[in-house]
VEXDREN-2710 file (C-alpha; in Angstrom, 1 decimal):
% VEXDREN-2710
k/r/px/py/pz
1/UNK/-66.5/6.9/77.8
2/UNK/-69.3/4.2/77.9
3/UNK/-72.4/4.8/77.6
4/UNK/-74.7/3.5/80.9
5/UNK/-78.2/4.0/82.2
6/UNK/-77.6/6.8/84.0
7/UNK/-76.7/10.1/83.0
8/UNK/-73.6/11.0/82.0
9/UNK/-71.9/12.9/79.0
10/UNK/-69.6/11.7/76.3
11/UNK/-68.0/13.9/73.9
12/UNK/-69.0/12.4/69.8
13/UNK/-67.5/14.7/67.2
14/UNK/-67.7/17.6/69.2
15/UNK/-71.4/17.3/70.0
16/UNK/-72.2/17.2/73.7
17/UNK/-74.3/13.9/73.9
18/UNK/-76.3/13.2/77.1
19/UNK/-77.5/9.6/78.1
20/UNK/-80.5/9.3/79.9
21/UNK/-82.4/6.6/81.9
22/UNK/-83.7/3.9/79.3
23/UNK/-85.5/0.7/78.9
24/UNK/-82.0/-1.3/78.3
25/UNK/-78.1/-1.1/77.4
26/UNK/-75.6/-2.7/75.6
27/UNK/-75.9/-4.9/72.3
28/UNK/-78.5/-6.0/70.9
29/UNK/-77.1/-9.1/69.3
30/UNK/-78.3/-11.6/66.2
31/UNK/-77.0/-14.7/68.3
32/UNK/-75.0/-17.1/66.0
33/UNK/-76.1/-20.4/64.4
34/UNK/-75.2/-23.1/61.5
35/UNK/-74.5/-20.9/58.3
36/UNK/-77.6/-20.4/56.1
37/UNK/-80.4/-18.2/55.5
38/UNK/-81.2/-17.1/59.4
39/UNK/-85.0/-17.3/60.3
40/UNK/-86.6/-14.2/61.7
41/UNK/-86.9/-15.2/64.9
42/UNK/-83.1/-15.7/65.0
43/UNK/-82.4/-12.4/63.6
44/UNK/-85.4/-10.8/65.6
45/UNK/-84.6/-6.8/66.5
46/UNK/-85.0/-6.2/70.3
47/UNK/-86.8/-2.8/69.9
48/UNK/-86.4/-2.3/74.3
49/UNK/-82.7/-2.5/74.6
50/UNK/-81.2/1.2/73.6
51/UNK/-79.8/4.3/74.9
52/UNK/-82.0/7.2/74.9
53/UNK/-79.8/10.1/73.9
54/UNK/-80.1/13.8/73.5
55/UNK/-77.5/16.1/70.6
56/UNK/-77.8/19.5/69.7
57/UNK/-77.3/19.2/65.6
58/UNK/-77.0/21.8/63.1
59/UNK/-78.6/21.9/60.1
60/UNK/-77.4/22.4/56.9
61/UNK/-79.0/26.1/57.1
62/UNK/-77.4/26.4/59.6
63/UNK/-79.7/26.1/62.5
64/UNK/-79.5/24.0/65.7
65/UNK/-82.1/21.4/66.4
66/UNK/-82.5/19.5/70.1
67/UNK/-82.9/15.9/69.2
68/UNK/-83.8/13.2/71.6
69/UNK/-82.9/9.9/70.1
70/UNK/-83.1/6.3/71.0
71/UNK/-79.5/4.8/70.6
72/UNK/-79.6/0.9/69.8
73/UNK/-75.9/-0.2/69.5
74/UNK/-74.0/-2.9/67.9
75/UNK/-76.4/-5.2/67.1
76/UNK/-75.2/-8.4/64.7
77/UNK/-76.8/-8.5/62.0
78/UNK/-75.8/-12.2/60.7
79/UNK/-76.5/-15.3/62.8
80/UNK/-73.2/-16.9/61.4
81/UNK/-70.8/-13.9/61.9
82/UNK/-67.2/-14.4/60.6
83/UNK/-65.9/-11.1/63.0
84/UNK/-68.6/-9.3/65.1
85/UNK/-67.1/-6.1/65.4
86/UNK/-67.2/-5.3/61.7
87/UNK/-70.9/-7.5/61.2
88/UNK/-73.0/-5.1/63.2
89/UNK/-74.9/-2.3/63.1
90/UNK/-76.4/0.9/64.6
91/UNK/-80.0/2.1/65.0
92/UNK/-80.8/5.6/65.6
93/UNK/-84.7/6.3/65.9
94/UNK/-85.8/10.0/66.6
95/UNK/-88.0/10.6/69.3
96/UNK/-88.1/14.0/70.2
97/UNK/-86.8/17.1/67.9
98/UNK/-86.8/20.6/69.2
99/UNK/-89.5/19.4/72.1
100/UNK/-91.9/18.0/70.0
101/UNK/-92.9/14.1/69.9
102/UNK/-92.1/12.5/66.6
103/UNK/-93.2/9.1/65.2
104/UNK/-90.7/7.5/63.3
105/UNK/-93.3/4.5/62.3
106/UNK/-92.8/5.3/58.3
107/UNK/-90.2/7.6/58.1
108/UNK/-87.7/7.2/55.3
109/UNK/-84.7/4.9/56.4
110/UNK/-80.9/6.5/55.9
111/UNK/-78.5/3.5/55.8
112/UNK/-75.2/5.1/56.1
113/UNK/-71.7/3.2/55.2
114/UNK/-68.3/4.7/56.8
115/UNK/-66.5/2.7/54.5
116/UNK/-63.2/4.2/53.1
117/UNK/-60.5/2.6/50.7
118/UNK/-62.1/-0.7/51.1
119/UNK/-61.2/-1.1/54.4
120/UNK/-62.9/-2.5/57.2
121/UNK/-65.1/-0.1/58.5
122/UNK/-67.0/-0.4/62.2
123/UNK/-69.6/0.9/64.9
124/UNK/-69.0/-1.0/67.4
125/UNK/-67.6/1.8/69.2
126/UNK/-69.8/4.2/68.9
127/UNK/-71.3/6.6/70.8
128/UNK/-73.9/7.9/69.3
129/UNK/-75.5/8.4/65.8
130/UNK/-72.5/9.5/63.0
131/UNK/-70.0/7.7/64.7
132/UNK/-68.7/4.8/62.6
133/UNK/-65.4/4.4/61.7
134/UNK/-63.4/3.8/59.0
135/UNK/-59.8/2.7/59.5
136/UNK/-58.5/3.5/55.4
137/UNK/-58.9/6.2/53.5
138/UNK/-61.1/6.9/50.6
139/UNK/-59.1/5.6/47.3
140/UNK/-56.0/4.5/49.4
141/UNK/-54.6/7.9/49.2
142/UNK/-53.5/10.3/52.0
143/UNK/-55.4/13.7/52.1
144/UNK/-54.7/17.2/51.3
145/UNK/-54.0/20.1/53.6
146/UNK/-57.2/22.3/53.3
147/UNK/-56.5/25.1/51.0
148/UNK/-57.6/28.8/51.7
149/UNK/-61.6/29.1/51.1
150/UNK/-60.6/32.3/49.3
151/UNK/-62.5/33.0/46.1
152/UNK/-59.2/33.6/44.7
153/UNK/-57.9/30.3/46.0
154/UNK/-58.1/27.0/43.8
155/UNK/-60.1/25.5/47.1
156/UNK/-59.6/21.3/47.8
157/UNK/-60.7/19.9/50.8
158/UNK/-60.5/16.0/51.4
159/UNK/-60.9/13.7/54.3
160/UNK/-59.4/10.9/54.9
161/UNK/-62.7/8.8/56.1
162/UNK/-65.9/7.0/54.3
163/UNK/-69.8/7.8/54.3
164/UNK/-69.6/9.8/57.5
165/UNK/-67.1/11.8/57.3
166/UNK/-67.3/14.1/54.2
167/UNK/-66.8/18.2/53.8
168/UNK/-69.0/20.8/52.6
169/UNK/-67.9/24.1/51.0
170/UNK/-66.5/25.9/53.7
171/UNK/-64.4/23.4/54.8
172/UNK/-67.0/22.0/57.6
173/UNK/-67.1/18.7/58.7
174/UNK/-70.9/17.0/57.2
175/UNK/-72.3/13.8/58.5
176/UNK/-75.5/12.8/56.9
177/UNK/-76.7/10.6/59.5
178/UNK/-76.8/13.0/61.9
179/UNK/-78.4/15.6/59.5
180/UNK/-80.9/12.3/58.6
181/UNK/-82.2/12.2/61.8
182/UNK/-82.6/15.9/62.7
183/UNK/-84.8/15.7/59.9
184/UNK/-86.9/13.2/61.6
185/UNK/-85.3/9.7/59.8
186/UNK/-84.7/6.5/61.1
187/UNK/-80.7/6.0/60.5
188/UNK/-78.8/2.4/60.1
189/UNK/-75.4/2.7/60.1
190/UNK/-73.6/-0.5/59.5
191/UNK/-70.0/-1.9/59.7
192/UNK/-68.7/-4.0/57.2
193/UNK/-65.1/-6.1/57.1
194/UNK/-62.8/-5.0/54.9
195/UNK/-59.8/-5.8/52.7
196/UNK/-57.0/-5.2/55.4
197/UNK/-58.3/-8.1/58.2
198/UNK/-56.4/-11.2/58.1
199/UNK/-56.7/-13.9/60.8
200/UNK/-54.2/-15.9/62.9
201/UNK/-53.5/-18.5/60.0
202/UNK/-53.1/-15.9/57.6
203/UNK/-56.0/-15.8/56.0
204/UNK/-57.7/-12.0/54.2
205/UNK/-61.2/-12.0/55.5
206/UNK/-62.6/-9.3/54.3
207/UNK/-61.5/-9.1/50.4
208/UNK/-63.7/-9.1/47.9
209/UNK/-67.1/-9.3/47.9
210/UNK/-66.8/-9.5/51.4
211/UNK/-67.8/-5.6/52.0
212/UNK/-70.8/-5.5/49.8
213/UNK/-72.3/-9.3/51.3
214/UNK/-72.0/-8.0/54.6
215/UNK/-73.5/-4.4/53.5
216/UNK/-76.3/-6.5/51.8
217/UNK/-76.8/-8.6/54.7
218/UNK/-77.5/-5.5/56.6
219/UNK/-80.3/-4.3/54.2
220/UNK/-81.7/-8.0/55.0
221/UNK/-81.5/-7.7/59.1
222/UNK/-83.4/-4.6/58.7
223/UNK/-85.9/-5.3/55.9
224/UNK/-86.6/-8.7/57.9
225/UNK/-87.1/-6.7/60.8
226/UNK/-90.1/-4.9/59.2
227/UNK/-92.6/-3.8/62.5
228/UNK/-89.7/-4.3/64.8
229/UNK/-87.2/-1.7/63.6
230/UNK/-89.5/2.0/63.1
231/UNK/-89.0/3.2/59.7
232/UNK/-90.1/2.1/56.4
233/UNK/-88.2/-0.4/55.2
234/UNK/-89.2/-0.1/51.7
235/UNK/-87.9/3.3/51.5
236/UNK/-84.1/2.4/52.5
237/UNK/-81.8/4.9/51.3
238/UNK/-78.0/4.3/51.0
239/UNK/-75.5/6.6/51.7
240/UNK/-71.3/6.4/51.3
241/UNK/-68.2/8.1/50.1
242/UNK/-65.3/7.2/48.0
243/UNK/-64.9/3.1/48.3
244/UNK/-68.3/3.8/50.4
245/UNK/-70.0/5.4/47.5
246/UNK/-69.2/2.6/45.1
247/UNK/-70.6/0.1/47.8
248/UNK/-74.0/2.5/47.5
249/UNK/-73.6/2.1/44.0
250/UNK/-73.8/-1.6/44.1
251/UNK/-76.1/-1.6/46.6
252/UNK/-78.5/0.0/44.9
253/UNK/-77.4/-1.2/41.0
254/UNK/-77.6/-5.0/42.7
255/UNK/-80.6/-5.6/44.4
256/UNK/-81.7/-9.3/45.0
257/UNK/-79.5/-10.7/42.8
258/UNK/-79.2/-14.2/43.1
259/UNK/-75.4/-14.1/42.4
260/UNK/-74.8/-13.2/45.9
261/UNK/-76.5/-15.6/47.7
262/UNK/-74.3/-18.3/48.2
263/UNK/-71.7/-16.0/50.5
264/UNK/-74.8/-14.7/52.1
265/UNK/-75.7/-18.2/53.3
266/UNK/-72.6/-19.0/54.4
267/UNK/-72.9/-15.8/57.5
268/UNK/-76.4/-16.8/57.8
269/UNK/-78.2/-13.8/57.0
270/UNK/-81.7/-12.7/57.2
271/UNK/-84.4/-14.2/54.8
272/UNK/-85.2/-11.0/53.2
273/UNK/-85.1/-8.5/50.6
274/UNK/-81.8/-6.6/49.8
275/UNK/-83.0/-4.5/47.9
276/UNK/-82.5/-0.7/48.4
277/UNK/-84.7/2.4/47.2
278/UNK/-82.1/5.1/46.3
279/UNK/-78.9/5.3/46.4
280/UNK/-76.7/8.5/47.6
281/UNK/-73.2/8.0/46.2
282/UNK/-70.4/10.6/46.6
283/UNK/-67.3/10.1/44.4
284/UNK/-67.6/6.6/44.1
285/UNK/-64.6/4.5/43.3
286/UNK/-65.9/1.9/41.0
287/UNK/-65.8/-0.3/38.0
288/UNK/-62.0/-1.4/39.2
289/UNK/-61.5/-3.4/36.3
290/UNK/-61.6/-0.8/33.8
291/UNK/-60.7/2.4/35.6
292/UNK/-57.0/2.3/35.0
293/UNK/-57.6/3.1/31.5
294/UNK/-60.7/5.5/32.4
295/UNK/-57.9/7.6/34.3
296/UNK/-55.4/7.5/31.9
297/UNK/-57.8/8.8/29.5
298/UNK/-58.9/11.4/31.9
299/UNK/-55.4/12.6/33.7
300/UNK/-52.9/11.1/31.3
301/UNK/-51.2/14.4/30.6
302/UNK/-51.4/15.8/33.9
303/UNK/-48.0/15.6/36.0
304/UNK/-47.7/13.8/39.4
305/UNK/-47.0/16.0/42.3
306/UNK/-43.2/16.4/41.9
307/UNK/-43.7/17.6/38.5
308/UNK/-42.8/14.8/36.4
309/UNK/-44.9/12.9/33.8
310/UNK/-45.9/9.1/33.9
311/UNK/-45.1/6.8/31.6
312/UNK/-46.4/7.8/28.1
313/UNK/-46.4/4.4/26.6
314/UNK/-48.2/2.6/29.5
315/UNK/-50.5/5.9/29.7
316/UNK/-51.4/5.8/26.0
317/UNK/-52.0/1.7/26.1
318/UNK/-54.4/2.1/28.9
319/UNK/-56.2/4.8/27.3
320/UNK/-56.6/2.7/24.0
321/UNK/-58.2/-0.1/26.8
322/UNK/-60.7/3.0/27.7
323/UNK/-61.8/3.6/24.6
324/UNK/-62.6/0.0/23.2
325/UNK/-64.3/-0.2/26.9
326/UNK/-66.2/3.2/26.3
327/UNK/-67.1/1.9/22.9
328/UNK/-68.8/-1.6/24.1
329/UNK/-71.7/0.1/26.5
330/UNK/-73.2/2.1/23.7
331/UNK/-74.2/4.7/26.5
332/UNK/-75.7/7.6/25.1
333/UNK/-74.8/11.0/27.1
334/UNK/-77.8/13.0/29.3
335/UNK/-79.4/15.6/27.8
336/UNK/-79.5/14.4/24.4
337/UNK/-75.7/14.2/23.6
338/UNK/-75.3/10.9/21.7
339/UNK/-73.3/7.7/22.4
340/UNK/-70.3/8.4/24.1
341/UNK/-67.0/7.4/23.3
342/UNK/-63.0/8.1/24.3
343/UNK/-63.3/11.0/21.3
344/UNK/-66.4/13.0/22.6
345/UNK/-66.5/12.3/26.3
346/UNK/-64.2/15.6/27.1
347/UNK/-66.7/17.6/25.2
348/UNK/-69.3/15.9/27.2
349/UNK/-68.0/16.1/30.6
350/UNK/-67.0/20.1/29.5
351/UNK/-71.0/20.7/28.6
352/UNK/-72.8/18.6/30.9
353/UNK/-70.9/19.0/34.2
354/UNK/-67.9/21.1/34.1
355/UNK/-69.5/24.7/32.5
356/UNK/-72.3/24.4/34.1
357/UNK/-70.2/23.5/37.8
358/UNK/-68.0/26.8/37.5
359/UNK/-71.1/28.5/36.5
360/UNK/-73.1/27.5/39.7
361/UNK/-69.7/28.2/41.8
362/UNK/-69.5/32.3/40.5
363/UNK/-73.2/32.9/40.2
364/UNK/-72.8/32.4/44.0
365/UNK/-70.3/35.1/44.7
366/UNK/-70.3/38.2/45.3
367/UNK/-69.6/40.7/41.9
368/UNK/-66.4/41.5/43.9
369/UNK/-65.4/38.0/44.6
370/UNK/-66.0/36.9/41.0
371/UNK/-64.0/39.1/39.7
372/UNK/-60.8/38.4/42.0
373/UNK/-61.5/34.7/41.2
374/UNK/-61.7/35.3/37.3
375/UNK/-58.9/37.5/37.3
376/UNK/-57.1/34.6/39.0
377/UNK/-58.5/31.6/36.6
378/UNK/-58.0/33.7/33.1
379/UNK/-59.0/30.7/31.1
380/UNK/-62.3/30.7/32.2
381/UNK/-64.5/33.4/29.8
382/UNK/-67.7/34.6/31.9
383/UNK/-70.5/35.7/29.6
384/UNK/-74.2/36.3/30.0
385/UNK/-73.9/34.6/33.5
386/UNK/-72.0/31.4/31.8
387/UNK/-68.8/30.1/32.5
388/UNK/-66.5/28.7/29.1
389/UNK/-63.3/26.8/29.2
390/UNK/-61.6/24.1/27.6
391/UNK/-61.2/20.6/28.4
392/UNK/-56.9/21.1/28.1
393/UNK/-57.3/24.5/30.2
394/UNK/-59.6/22.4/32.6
395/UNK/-57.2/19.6/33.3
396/UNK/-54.3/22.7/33.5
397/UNK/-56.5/24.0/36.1
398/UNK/-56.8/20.9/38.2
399/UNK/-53.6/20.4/38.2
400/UNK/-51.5/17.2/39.9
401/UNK/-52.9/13.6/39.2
402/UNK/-52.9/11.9/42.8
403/UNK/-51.9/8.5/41.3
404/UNK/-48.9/6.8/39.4
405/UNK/-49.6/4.4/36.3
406/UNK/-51.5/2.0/36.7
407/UNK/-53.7/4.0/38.7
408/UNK/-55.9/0.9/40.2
409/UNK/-53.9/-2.3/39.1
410/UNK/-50.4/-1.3/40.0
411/UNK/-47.6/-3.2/38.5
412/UNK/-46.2/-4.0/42.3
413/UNK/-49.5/-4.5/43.7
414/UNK/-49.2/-2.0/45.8
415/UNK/-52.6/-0.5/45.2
416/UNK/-55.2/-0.9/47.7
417/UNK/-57.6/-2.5/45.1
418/UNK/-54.7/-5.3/44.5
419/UNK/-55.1/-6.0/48.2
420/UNK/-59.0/-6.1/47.7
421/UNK/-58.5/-9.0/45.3
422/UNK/-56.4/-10.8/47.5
423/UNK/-57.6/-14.0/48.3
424/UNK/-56.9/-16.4/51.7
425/UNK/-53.4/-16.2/52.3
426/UNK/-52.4/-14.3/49.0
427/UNK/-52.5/-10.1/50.2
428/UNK/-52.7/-8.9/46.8
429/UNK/-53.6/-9.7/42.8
430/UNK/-53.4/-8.8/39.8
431/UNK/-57.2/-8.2/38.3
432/UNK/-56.6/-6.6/35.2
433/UNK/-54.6/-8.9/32.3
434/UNK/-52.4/-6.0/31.1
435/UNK/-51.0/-5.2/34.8
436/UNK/-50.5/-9.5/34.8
437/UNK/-49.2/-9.7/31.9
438/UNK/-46.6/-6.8/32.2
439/UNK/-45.5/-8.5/35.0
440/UNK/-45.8/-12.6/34.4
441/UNK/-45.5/-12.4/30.7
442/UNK/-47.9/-12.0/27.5
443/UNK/-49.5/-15.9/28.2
444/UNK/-50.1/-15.0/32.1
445/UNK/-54.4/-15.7/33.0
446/UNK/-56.3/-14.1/35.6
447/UNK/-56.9/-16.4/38.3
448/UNK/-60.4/-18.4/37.9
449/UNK/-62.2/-17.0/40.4
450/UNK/-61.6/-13.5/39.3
451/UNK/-64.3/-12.7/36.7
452/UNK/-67.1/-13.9/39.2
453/UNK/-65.5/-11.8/41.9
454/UNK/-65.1/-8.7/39.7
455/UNK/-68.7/-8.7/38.8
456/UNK/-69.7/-8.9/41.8
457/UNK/-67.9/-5.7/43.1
458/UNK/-69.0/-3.7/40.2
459/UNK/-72.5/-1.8/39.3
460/UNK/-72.1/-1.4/35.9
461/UNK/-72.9/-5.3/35.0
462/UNK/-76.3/-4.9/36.9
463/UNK/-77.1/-2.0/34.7
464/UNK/-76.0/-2.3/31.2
465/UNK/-75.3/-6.2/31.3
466/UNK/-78.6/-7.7/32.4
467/UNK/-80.3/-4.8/33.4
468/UNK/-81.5/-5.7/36.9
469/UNK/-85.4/-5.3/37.7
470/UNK/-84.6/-5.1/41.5
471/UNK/-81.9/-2.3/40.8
472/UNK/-82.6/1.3/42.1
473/UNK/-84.5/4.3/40.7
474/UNK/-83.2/7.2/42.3
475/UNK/-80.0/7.6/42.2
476/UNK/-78.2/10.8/43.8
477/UNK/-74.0/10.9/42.4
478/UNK/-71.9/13.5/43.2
479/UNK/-68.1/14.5/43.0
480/UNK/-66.0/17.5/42.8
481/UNK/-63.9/18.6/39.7
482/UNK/-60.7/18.4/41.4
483/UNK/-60.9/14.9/42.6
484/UNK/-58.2/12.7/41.1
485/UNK/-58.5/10.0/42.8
486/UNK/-60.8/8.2/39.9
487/UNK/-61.5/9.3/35.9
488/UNK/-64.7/11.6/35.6
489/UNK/-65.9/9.0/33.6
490/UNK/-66.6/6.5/36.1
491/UNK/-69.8/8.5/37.5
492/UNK/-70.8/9.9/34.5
493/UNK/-70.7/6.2/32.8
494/UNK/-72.9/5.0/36.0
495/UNK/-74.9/8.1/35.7
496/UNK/-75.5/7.5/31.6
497/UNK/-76.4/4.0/32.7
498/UNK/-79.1/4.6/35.4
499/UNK/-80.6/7.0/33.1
500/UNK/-80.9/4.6/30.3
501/UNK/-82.8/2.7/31.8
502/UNK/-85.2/5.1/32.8
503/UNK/-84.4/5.6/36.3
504/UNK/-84.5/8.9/38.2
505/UNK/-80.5/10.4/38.2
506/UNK/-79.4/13.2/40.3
507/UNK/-76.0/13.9/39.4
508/UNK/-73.4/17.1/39.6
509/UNK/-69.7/17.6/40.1
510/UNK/-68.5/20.5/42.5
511/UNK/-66.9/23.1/41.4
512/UNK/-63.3/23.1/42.9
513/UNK/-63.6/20.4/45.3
514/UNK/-61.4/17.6/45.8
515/UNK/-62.0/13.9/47.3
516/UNK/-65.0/13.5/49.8
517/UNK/-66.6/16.8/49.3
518/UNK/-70.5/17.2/49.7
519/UNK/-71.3/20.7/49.2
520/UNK/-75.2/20.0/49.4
521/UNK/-76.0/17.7/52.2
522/UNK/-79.5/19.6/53.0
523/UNK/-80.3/19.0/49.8
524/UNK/-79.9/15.1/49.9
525/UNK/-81.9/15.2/53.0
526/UNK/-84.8/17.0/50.9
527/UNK/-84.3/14.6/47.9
528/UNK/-84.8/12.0/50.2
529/UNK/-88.3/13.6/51.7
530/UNK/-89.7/14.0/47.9
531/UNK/-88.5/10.8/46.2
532/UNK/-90.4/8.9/49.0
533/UNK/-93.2/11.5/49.4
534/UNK/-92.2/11.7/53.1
535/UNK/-94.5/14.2/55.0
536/UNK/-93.4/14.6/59.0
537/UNK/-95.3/13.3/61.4
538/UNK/-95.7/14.3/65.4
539/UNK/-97.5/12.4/67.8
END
């Protein structure tokens, strides 16, 4: 149902949304022009045209808030757009919460991604704040029927959508954006084109580094927009899941770097900043050209789900890869734990994250409910409040792998990431030499254009490379420990990384969760309020 000036209701995620008489409807758009950096005036937010909205949100305590909201939809943030419906954004500005008058002037700024499995993702559609969509699925793989909440249970939700879509630990649907703006935030929710689009002639569209231009491109409508769009724009927070969360990751690892400015030209966006100030990343599948031998190492001896085993010779080849890789950052573990390396990082990932995930998960319970779940997880030893285990009993606990071998890179390019590095008419690629090579033969080369691409799709570079000065400080990076879809490694590397550099890392795995989970979304909204010393404000 559309939304018009006059009032009507329109179901969004099961919220009752009422419009109400505003100043304006419809788009807001960017207008087009010759490609190039767009002035302000052609990129100029119209701050009168929007929706005024009102949603009943709960909180993550739990309670219900009345928000009144002014809904600004679909506006094009480029001036030289290649495909408007995925190069446009949201706005959701907060107006009224539970009957009192908020001003939204410098409020922090959530800038929330739907992107999943590198697929286009789009708000053109919506109605109302939360509602992007994502037509893949985080990691290119299908999701899991919910298990049984049970304390007994071995509980793994997934979802198959990006930044807006994720579950907490009951199974419950979250969406940050609309927990953002309860909490008095501006929230920017912006589409992006992904790997799947391909035009009349043939041509992929929205491969590589198409997702994370546009994405940046976004940061610059807003940040150009300074005055015009309420909200501080030097407190701009990113949000996303899976694919989504590694496009956070870059966001916030690539800042201003000069390497993207050439495709950013070409869609003619903003003259501005693209910087970020935090990231929020939630099981972010990154660093593609390493992570088939990061998973390898991590679930190499795990069976698939009919039972069998993958091949042992490609397995124990990629994790060699892994461990020359591991070896070449010189990352030393949080906490004091040393360099990390292929031999140590089980004992790391044990101590850091896993112990102190299942001791979180059963100091919660009831004394009843933790011992029905021990009695049913015997390889964990409770002691003085602390859970123990192995790494092998872990990785016996988790269970199934989700993917074959290669995980990322796959030897029929059949992955969704051999799709992301198609390029015009080609669907998919190789990226990695040893997937190439197994295929083409031992003298095989990557394409030319690959290493540029590649680097710019990845956050690790920015960080441990050439550190970049315009990167993030905060960064918020969580997963749960049954989520196969990527190598534990991958955000515990980026973690390691961040905090090397002396930036501010929040990061946690939770305990039984699978793909997608976000078992703490109130406190990301709080995170958010002391990182950028945000006090509310009524008028």
């Amino acid at each position: 149902m559309g939304i018009g000036a006059t009032a009507g209701v329109a179901a969004a995620g099961g919220i009752a949304l009422t419009a109400q008489a505003s100043s304006g409807t419809g788009a807001a758009s960017g207008g087009s022009g010759a490609a190039g950096a767009a002035s302000s005036d052609a990129l100029a937010f119209d701050k009168d045209t929007y929706t005024t909205l009102t949603t009943t949100i709960t909180d993550a305590d739990g309670a219900d808030h009345e928000v009144e909201y002014r809904f600004h939809k679909a506006i094009t943030y480029v001036a030289a757009p290649v495909d408007e419906k995925y190069q446009c954004l949201n706005v959701s500005v907060p107006v009224r919460i539970d009957g009192t008058a908020v001003d939204a002037t410098d409020v922090p700024i959530l800038f929330a991604n739907s992107v999943g499995g590198y697929m286009p993702s789009s708000v053109a559609d919506a109605t109302g704040v939360g509602g992007g969509v994502a037509t893949g699925m985080p990691g290119g793989g299908a999701p899991s029927a919910s298990a049984s909440a049970s304390p007994s249970s071995s509980a793994s939700v997934e979802v198959a959508s990006g930044g807006n879509g994720m579950v907490n630990a009951q199974g419950g649907m979250v969406s940050l954006p609309k927990l953002a703006l309860a909490a008095g935030y501006v929230v920017v929710e912006p589409g992006a084109r992904g790997r799947t689009l391909v035009d009349a002639d043939g041509t992929y569209y929205g491969v590589a580094p198409a997702a994370i231009v546009d994405l940046k491109a976004a940061v610059r409508y807003v940040r150009s927009n300074k005055g015009r769009i309420p909200g501080d724009v030097d407190r701009i927070v990113s949000s996303g899941t899976s694919a989504g969360g590694a496009l956070s990751s870059l966001l916030g690892a690539s800042g201003d770097s000069p390497l993207y400015d050439k495709p950013l030209a070409a869609i003619g966006a903003a003259d501005a900043s693209d910087a970020i100030f935090a990231t929020g990343a939630w099981c972010p599948i990154t660093d593609l050209e390493h992570a088939d031998g990061a998973y390898e190492w991590n679930w190499g001896s795990n069976p698939t789900s009919s039972g069998s085993t993958v091949d042992q010779a490609v397995s124990k080849e990629l994790r060699s890869q892994f461990a020359e890789y591991q070896a070449s950052l010189r990352l030393k573990g949080l906490n004091g734990f040393g360099t990390l390396t292929a031999r140590n990082y089980d004992e790391y990932l044990v101590r850091q994250y896993m112990e102190p995930s299942a001791t979180r998960y059963l100091a919660a319970l009831s004394d009843a409910d933790r011992t029905t779940y021990l009695a049913a997880n015997t390889f964990i030893t409770w002691s003085g409040g602390r859970a123990r285990f192995s790494w092998a009993d872990f990785l016996t606990h988790v269970g199934a792998r989700k993917k074959s071998t290669p995980a990322f890179d796959a030897f029929d390019l059949s992955a969704g990431e051999n799709n992301l590095f198609g390029k015009g008419t080609t669907k998919a690629r190789h990226f990695t030499l040893y997937s190439l090579r197994h295929e083409n033969g031992g003298s095989a080369r990557l394409d030319s254009d690959l290493p540029a691409t590649l680097h710019l799709m990845n956050p690790m570079p920015f960080l441990t490379e050439k550190p970049n000065p315009h990167r993030t400080k905060h960064w918020w990076i969580r997963l749960g420990t049954k989520d196969s879809d990527t190598s534990h490694t991958v955000s515990a590397n980026l973690a390691a990384a961040a905090n090397a550099l002396g930036d501010e890392v929040d990061h946690l795995y939770y305990w039984d969760e699978g793909h997608g989970a976000n078992a703490d979304p109130g406190d990301f909204i709080k995170w958010i309020a002391r990182i950028t010393n945000h006090t509310p404000k009524t008028k």
